[in-house]
N, C-alpha and C positions, 0 to 999 in steps of 0.2 A: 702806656699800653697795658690791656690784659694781662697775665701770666698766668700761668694755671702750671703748680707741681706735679710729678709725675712722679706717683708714690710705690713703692716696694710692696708688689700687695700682700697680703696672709695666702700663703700657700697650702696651711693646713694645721690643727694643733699642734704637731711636734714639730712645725719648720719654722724658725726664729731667725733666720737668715738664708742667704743665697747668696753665689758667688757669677759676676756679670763674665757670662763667655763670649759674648760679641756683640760690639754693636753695628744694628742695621743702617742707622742714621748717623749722618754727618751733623755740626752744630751747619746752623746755615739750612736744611733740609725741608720741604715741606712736608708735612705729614694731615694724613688725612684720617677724621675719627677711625679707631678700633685698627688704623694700621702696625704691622708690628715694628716697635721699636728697636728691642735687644733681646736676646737669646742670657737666658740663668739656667743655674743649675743649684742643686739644693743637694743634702747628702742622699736623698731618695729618687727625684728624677729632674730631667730636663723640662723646661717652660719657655714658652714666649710670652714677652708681656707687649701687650698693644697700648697703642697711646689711648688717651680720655679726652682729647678734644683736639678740633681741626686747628690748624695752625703752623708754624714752625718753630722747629727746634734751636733756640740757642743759647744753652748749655747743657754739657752732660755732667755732672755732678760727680764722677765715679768713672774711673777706667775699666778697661779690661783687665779681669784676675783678679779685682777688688771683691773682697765679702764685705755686702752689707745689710743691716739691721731690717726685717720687718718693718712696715710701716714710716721709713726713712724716703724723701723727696730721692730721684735719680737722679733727673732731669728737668729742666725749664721750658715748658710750652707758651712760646705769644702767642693768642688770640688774633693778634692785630695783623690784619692783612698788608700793613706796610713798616711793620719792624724789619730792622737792621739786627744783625747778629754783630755784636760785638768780640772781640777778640775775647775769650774767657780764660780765667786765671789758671795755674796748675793747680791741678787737685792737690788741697795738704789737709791730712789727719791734724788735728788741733793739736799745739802741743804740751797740751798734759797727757796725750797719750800716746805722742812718738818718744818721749823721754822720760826715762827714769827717774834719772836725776840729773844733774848737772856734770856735765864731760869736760877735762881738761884737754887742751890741742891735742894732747898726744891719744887720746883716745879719739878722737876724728879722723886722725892719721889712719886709724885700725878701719873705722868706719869705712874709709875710701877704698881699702882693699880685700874689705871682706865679702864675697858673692854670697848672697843664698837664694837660691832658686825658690819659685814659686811651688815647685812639684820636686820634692826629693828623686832619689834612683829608685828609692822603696815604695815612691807612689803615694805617699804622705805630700797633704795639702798645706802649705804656712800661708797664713794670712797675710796683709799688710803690713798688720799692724805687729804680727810676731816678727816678722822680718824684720822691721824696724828696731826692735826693739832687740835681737839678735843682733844687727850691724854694731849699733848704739853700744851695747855688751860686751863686743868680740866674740862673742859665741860662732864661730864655722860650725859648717853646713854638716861638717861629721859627728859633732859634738849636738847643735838640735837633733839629730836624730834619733839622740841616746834618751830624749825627755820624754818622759810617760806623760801620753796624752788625756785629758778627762772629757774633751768634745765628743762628737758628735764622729763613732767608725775612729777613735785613735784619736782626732785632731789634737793639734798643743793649741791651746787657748791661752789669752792673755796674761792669765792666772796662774797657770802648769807656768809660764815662763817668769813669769817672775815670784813664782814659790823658788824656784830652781837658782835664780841669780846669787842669793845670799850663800847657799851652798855650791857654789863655783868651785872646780878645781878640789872640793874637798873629795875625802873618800873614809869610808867606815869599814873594819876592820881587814882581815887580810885577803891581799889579789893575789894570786900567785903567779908567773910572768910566765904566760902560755909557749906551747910551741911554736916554732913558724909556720906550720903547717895550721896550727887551730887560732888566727890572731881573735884579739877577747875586747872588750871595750868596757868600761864602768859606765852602769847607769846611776840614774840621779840619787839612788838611795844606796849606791857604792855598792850595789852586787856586782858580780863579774857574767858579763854574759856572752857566748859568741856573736862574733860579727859576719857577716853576712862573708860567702866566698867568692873569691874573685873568678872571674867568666871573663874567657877571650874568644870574640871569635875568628871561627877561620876562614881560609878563601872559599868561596861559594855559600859561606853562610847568610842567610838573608837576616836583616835587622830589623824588627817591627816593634815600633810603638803603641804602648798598651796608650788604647782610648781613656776619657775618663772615667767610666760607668767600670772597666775591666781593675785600675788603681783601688776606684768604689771598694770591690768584690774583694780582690786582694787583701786589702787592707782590712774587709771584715773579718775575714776568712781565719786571715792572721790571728785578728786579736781577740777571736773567739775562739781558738784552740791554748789562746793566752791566759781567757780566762775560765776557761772551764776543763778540766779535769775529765774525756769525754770517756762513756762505756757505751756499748753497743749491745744489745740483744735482739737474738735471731727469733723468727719464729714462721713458721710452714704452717700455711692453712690450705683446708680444701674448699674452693671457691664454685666448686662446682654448681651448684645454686643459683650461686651468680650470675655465673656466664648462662644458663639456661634460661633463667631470667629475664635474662634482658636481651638475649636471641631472641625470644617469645613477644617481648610488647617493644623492639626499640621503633619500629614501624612506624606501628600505631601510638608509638609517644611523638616523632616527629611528625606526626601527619594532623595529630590534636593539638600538640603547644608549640610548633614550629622550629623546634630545638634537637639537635642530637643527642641521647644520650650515651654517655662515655663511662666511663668504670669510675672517674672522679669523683663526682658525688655523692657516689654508691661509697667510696671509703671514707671520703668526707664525712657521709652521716655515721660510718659505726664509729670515727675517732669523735666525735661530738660525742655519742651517748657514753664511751669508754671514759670521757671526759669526765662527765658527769659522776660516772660513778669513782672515778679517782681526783679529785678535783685539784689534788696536791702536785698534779703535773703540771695543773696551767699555775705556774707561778713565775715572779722574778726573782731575781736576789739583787740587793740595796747594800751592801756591806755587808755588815750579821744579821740585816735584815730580810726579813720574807714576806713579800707583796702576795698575796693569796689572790687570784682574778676575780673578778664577779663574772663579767663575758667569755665566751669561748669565741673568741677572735680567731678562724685557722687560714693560716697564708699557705698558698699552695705554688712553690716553686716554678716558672714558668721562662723555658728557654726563647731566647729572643731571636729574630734572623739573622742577627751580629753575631751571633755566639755566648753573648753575654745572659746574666739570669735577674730576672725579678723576679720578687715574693708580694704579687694582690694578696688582700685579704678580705676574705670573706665573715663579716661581722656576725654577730649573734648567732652561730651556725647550728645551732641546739634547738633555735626556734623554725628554722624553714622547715616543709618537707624537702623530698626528692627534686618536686618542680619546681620548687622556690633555688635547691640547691643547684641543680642544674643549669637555670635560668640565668645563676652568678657566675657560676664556671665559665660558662660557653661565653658570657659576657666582658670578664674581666681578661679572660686569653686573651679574645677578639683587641679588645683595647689594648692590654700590655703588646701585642706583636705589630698592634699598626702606631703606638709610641702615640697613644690617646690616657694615656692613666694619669691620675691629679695625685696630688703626695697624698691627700687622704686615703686612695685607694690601697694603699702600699704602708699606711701605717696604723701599730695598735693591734698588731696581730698579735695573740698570745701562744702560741704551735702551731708548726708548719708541717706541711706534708710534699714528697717530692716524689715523684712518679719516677723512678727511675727502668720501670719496667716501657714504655714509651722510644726507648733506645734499644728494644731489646739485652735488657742486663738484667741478671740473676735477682744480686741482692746488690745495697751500695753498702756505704756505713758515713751519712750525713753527717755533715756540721751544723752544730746548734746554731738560729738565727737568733743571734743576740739581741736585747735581754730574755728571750727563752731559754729554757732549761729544758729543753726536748725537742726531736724533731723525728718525721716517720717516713723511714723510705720503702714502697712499694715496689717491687718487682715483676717481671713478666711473666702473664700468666702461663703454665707449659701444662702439656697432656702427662700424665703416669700413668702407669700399672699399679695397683695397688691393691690392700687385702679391704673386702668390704662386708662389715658383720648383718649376716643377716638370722633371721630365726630358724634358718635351716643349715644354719653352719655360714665359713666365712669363703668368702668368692674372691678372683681376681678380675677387678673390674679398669677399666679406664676413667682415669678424676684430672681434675681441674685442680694444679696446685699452684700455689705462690708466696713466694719469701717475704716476710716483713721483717723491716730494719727497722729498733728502737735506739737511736744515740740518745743518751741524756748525762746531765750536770751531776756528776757522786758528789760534789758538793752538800750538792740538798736531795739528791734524787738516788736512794739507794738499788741494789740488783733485783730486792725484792719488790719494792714499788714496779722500775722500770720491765721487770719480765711478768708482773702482773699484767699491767695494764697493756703490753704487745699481745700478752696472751690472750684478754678482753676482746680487744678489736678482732683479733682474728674469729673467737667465739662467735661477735656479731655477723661478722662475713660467714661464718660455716652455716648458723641458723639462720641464714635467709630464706625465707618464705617462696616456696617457686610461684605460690596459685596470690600473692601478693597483687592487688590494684594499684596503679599511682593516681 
């Protein structure tokens, strides 16, 4: 009979795997071209992946919770309209990479009673293949939690665990034995660090389980305040300009390019050109090292109807105009809210920007979206009183202000860079042009 594999497809440069969240088909199943098979999920977003030719399904290569490889078979498709599905074997990881090394009984014994969950309490994801190799170990579920992860948002990868084995149970210089009140845990490099505190709840309290996209966020969120050092700088402009602006043509922009325009774009372009002239903000850091960008990639924050957030990015943002930026804004929402975004869309940003003004909120003080070292939050535009200099002395007039929020990396990004360049962008927004064409 035919067979035809059903491959893990490229979901985007920086996605090198996916982990299977459900399957839609039974083995036994008929499936008809481009229907969908299984529901993945990637550290960026969720996908269906459809089958490649008509047929039926029998084998699935890969359970539920399984992460696997890019480019790796999932599934077996007969062609032949009178195959039998045969009973298919259990899925097993080859074993050079369920075992370490070789186990005496009594370390099997360990293996049988040791659980580790696919999803820690902290919302940390273990692969299979860590798990295994965790059971195989005696490592418990309290103990992988302590191993610094180098994947993908924290993950421990196969690597992190078995760097960690040889140093088991060691610890480097002194712990000191906490209060009961503060309990403390050693991580993999013997520092002492608090542990998480215990929560009871009470009668009438409701229980809800973080989704996985909310674990996602958490867990960035975490180990981006882990790894950067964050400072924040304020800065007040008058946007009055602005808002004239675009009371004046937004009509007539939607009536000619068929698009709304929003305040988005409008700050999208002055952090591109502030970009440019500071160019030392669009960086990564590599260890001691400093990725300098070529692109000014900016992702712009974008709350979903779950509650949960993604960051689209809008690429090359220094090269559109207004209609060009617009055109992505309105585009890439539209997409993130109806859950149409592809991983490319969502990765490769180099600075983000997050409208925190949209909620009605002052100012915020963002977290960097890692690997950035900055991020810019906008606030809601409000009316003032204010002094306004003119050639016959100074007036109290009513203005258009709004807070801008600069978090960035002291790492690599000192007070005097990060309160330059807030101060730039606002510059751009104060000298907006009122009699400006788009």
């Amino acid at each position: 009979m035919a067979q035809v594999e059903l491959i893990m497809p490229k979901m985007g440069e920086s996605v090198a795997e996916a982990t299977i969240i459900k399957w839609l088909k039974k083995e036994g199943d008929k499936i008809a071209s481009d229907e969908i098979v299984l529901e993945i999920a990637t550290d960026k977003v969720d996908s269906e992946i459809p089958s490649t030719a008509e047929g039926t399904l029998i084998k699935r290569l890969f359970n539920e919770g399984d992460v696997v490889q890019v480019g790796k078979a999932i599934a077996i498709i007969s062609t032949d309209a009178t195959a039998v599905v045969e009973a298919a074997p259990a899925v097993k990881t080859p074993a050079k990479e369920n075992v370490v090394v070789q186990k005496e009984v009594a370390t099997v014994a360990v293996e049988n009673v040791i659980a580790i969950e696919r999803n820690s309490s902290s919302g940390k994801f273990y692969s299979p293949l860590v798990r295994n190799i965790a059971k195989a170990e005696g490592i418990a579920m309290n103990e992988l939690e302590t191993i610094a992860g180098s994947g993908a948002n924290g993950r421990v990868t196969k690597n992190d665990i078995l760097a960690y084995i040889p140093n088991k149970g060691k610890q480097t210089g002194t712990v000191q034995t906490p209060p009961p009140s503060q309990p403390q845990v050693v991580s993999s490099n013997g520092t002492a660090t608090h542990s998480k505190p215990a929560v009871s709840a009470s009668a009438g309290d409701e229980i809800i389980e973080m989704d996985r996209m909310r674990k996602l966020i958490a867990d960035h969120m975490l180990m981006s305040k882990h790894t950067s050092p964050h400072v924040t700088s304020f800065v007040e402009a008058d946007v009055t300009n602005v808002v004239k602006w675009r009371e004046r043509v937004k009509a007539n922009f939607e009536k000619r390019e068929g698009e709304k325009l929003t305040f988005t774009p409008i700050f999208i372009e002055a952090l591109a050109r502030a970009i440019k002239d500071f160019p030392m903000i669009n960086i990564s850091v590599d260890g001691t090292k400093i990725i300098k960008r070529k692109n000014i990639n900016i992702g712009m924050a974008t709350a979903l109807p779950s509650g949960n957030l993604i960051v689209p990015v809008i690429r090359n943002a220094d090269t559109l105009n207004l209609v060009g930026l617009t055109k992505q804004v309105n585009d890439l929402a539209h997409r993130a809210r109806t859950g149409k975004l592809t991983p490319d869309d969502i990765a490769g940003g180099t600075y983000t920007i997050s409208n925190v003004g949209s909620f009605g909120n002052v100012m915020g003080t963002p977290i960097i979206n890692q690997p950035q070292v900055a991020i810019m939050a906008v606030g809601v535009i409000k009316k003032k009183p204010a002094v306004i200099e003119t050639k016959d002395g100074d007036l109290i007039g009513i203005r258009h202000f709004m807070f801008l929020s600069h978090s960035y990396d002291h790492r690599v990004v000192d007070g005097s860079l990060g309160g330059q360049f807030v101060r730039r962008v606002a510059d751009y927004l104060e000298q907006w042009d009122v009699n400006r064409e788009f």
